[in-house]
C-alpha positions in Angstrom: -16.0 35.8 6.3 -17.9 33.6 7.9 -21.2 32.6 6.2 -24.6 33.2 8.2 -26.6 30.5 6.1 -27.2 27.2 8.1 -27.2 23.8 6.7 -30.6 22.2 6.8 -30.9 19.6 10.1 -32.7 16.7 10.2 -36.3 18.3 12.0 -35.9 20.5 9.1 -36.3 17.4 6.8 -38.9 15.9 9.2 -41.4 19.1 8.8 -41.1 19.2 5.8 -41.8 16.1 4.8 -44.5 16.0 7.9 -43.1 13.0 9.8 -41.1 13.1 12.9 -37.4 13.5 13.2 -36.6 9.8 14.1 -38.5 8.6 11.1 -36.1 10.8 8.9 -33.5 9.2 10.7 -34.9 5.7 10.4 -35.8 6.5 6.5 -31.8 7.5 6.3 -30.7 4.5 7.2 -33.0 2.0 5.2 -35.1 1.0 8.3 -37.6 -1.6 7.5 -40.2 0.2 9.8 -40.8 3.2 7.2 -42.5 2.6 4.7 -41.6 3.0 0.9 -44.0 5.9 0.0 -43.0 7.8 3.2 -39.3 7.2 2.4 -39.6 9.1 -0.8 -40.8 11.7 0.8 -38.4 11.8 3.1 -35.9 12.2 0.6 -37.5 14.2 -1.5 -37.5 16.8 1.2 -33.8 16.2 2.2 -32.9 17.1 -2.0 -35.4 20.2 -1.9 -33.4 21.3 1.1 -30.1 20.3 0.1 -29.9 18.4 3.5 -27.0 15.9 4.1 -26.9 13.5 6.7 -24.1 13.9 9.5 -22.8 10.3 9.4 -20.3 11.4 12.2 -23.5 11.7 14.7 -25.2 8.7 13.4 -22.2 7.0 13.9 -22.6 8.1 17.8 -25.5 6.1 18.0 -25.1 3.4 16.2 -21.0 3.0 16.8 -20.6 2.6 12.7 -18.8 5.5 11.3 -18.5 3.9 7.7 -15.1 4.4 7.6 -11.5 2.1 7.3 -8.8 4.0 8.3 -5.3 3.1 6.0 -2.1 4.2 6.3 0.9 4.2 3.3 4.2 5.5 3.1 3.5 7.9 0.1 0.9 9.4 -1.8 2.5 9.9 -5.5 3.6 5.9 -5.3 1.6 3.9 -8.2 2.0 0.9 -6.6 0.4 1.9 -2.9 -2.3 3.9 -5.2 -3.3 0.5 -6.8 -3.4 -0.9 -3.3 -5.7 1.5 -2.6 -8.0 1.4 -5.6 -8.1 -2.3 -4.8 -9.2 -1.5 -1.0 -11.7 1.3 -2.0 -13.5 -1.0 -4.9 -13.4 -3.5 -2.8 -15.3 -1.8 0.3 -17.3 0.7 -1.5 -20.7 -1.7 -2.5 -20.4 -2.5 1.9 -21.3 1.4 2.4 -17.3 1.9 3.7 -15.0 4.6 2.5 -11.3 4.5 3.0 -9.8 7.6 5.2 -6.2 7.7 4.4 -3.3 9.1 5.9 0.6 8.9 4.7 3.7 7.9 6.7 6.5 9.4 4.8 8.4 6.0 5.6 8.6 7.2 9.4 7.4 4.9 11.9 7.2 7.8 14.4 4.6 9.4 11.8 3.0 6.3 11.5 2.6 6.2 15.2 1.1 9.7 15.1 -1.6 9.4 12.4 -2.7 6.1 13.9 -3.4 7.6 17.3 -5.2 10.5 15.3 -6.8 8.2 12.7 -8.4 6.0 16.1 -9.8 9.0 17.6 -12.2 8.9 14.6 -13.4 5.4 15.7 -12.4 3.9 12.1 -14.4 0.5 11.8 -11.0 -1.1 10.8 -7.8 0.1 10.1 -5.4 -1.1 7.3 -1.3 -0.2 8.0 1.4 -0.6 5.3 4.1 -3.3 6.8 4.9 -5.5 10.0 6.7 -3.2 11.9 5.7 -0.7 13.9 7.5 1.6 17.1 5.9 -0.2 20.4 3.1 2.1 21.2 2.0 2.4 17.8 1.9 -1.8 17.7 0.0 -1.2 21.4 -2.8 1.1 20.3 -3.4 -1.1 17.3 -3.1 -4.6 19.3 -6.1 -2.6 21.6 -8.1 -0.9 19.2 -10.9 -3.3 19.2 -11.6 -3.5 15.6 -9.9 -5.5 12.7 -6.1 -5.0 12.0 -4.8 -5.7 8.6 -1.2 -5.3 8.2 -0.5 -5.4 4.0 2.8 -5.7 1.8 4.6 -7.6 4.5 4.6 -11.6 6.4 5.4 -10.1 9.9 6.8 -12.9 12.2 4.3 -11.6 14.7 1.1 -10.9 13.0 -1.2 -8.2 15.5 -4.6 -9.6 13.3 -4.7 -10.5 9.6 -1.9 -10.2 7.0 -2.5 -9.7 3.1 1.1 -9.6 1.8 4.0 -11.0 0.7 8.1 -11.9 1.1 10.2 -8.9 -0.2 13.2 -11.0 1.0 11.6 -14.0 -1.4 11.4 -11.4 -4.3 14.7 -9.9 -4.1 15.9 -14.4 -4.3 13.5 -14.9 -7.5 15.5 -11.9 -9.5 19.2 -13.2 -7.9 18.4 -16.5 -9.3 17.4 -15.5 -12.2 20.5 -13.1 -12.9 22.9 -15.9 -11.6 21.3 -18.5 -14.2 22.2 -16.5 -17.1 25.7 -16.8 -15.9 26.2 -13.4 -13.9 28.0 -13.2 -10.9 29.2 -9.6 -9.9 25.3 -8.7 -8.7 25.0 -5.3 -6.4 21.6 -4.0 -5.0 20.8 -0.3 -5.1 18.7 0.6 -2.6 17.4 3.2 0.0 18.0 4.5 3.2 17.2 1.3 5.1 16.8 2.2 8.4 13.4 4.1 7.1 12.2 1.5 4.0 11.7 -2.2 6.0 10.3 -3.3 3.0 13.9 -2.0 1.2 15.6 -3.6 3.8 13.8 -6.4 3.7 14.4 -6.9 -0.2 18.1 -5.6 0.4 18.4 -8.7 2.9 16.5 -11.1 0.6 19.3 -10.3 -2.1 22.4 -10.6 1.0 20.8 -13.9 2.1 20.9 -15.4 -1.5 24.1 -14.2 -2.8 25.6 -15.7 0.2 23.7 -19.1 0.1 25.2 -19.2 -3.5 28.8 -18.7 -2.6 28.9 -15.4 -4.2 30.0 -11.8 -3.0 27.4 -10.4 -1.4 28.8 -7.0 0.0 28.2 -4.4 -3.3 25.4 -2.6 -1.3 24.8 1.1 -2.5 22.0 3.5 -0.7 20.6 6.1 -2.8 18.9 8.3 -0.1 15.9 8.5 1.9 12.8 6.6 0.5 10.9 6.7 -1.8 14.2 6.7 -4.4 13.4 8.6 -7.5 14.8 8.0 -10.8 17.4 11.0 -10.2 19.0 9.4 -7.6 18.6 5.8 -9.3 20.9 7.4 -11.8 23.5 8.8 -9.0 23.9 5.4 -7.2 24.5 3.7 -10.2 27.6 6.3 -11.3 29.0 5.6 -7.7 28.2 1.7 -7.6 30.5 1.9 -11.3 33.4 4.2 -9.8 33.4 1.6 -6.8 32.8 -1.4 -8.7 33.5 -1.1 -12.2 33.1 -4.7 -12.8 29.7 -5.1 -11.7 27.7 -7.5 -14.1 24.2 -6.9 -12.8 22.3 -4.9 -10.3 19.2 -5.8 -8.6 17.2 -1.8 -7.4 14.8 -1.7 -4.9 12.6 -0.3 -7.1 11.7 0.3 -10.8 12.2 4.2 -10.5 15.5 3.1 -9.4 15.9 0.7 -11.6 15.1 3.3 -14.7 17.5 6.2 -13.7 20.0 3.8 -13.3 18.9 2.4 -16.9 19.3 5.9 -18.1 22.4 6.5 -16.3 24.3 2.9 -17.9 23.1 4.3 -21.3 25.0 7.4 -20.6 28.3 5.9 -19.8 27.8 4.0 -22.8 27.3 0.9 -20.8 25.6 -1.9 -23.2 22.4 -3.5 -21.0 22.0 -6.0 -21.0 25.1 -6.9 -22.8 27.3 -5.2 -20.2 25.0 -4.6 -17.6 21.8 -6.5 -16.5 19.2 -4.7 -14.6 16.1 -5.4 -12.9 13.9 -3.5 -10.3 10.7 -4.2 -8.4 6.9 -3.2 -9.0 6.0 -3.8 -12.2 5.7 0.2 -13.3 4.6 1.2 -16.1 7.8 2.8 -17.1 9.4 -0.4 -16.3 7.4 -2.2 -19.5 7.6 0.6 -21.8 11.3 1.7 -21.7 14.1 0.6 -24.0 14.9 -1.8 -22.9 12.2 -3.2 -20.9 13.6 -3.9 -17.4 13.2 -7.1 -15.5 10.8 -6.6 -12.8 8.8 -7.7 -9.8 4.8 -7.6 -9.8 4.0 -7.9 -6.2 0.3 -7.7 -7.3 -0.6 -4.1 -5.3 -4.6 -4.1 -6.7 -5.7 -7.9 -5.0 -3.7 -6.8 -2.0 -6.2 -4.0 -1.8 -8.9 -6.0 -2.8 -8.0 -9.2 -0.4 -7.6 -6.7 2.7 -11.0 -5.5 1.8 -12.9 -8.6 1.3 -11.3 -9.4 5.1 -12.5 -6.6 6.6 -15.9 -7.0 4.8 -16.1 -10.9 6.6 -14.6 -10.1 9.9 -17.8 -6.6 10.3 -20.4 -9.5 8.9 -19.8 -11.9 11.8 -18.8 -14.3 9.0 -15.5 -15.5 10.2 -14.1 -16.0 13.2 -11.9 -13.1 14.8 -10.2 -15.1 17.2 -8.2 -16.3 14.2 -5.4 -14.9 13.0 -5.9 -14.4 9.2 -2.4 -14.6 6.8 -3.3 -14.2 2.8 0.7 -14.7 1.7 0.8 -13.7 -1.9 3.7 -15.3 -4.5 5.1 -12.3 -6.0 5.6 -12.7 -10.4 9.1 -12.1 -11.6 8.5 -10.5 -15.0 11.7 -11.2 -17.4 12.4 -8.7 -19.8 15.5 -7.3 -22.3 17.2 -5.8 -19.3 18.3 -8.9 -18.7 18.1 -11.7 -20.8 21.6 -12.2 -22.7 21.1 -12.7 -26.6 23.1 -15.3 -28.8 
């Protein structure tokens, strides 16, 4: 049912505090006009009323909704939600709050929510990635307000970057496996025609084996993104029946990377004696298993935190927007047990 009460308006405030509606409105938003004494009042009349100011019709006014708009591929992945807590922290003390939508790795979607998300007249929108279906790249190239594409180097930048190479961290942990004498490497990865950042590391890993003289073709998928550890564990029995040689295997991902952990220790598959494996995202999982696995700390929280700090200079006037901003991050290869051969 319906409720009959009505939520206080603003010429409710204004009476009863005494003062006109546009000096409730100017007291709101800090105005230098109204003075202190009558600005506690104000507000002490808004929190006997329990009034709260509609920032969607301010924003009509004053074209600042005190929003960024950011989209990610999924909600229940720790290292987009410390991309996040990176961008939030770093916005919140400017008076902005993040308004986030989710992809579900589908650049379709990703075209749909930022169609939606610009009908809210975001003051700058953050995207996961560098590619995007044409229109989507076309409403975002003409949306008037700063463009931050994040965990990505696109080769054709729409504004400013904050990311990094997947390709170049998928070569730091094939170097490292082929210096302690492995050769046999696979990749276990995703459905790549959804993950670009999958397929990105899949080809950093192709690329490298190649450039090394080495066999570069033991590629298993492990279904649609994001790969849990249950199907980590499934590739991992398939990549053995294929290639039951395999020395090492580079996953696209730590939750990958564990199940196919679990999976090696219930085959009775010695890592990293046997086996060597390493994953990507520095987890938490990753550090506190047995072993440890090797891993890649693409560093999600300053992503966050650099994207914001962007946005922050580019709504201050204090950089130039004409200039195409790239903030290229150098990913941390983290060696642990997985991997490392003892004596």
């Amino acid at each position: 049912m319906k409720s009959s009460r009505k939520a206080p308006t603003m010429a409710d405030v204004a009476r009863e505090a005494g003062v006109s509606p546009m000096t409730v409105s100017r007291a709101f938003k800090s105005d230098a006009y109204v003075n202190e004494e009558t600005r506690k009042a104000i507000l002490a009349a808004a929190e006997r009323l329990g009034y709260v100011m509609d920032s969607m019709a301010s924003g009509l006014s004053s074209r600042k909704t005190g929003f960024v708009a950011v989209t990610i591929p999924s909600v229940n992945n720790a290292n987009f939600a410390d991309t996040i807590r990176g961008l939030t922290e770093g916005l919140q003390n400017n008076g902005l709050q993040v308004l986030l939508g989710y992809t579900s790795y589908n650049l379709e979607e990703e075209e749909r929510l930022v169609r939606q998300l610009l009908t809210r007249r975001p003051e700058a929108i953050v995207v996961t990635g560098g590619k995007h279906t044409d229109k989507c790249r076309a409403m975002l190239e003409n949306a008037g307000i700063p463009v931050i594409e994040t965990w990505d180097i696109p080769n054709n930048p729409i504004d400013s970057v904050v990311g990094f190479s997947n390709a170049e961290a998928s070569a730091m942990i094939v170097q490292h496996l082929v210096s302690t004498g492995r050769t046999k490497i696979a990749f276990l990865g995703g459905d790549t025609s959804r993950d670009t950042r999958g397929f990105d590391r899949r080809r950093g890993f192709t690329r490298t084996m190649e450039q090394l003289g080495l066999d570069a073709t033991r590629l298993t998928e492990a279904g649609p993104p994001p790969i849990s550890m249950r199907e980590g564990a499934d590739a991992l029995s398939r990549l053995m029946q294929k290639w039951p040689d395999t020395e090492a295997v580079v996953c696209v991902s730590d939750l990958a990377a564990f199940g196919a952990l679990t999976e090696c220790q219930r085959l009775g598959i010695d890592v990293p004696g046997k086996m060597a494996i390493a994953g990507f995202g520095a987890y938490e999982i990753s550090d506190i298993c047995v072993p440890p696995i090797t891993s890649v700390d693409p560093h999600c929280y300053q992503i966050g935190m650099l994207s914001a700090q962007r946005i922050i200079d580019l709504l201050s006037d204090t950089t130039d927007e004409t200039t195409t901003s790239r903030t290229v991050l150098e990913p941390e290869l983290l060696i642990r047990a997985s991997t490392v051969l003892t004596s």
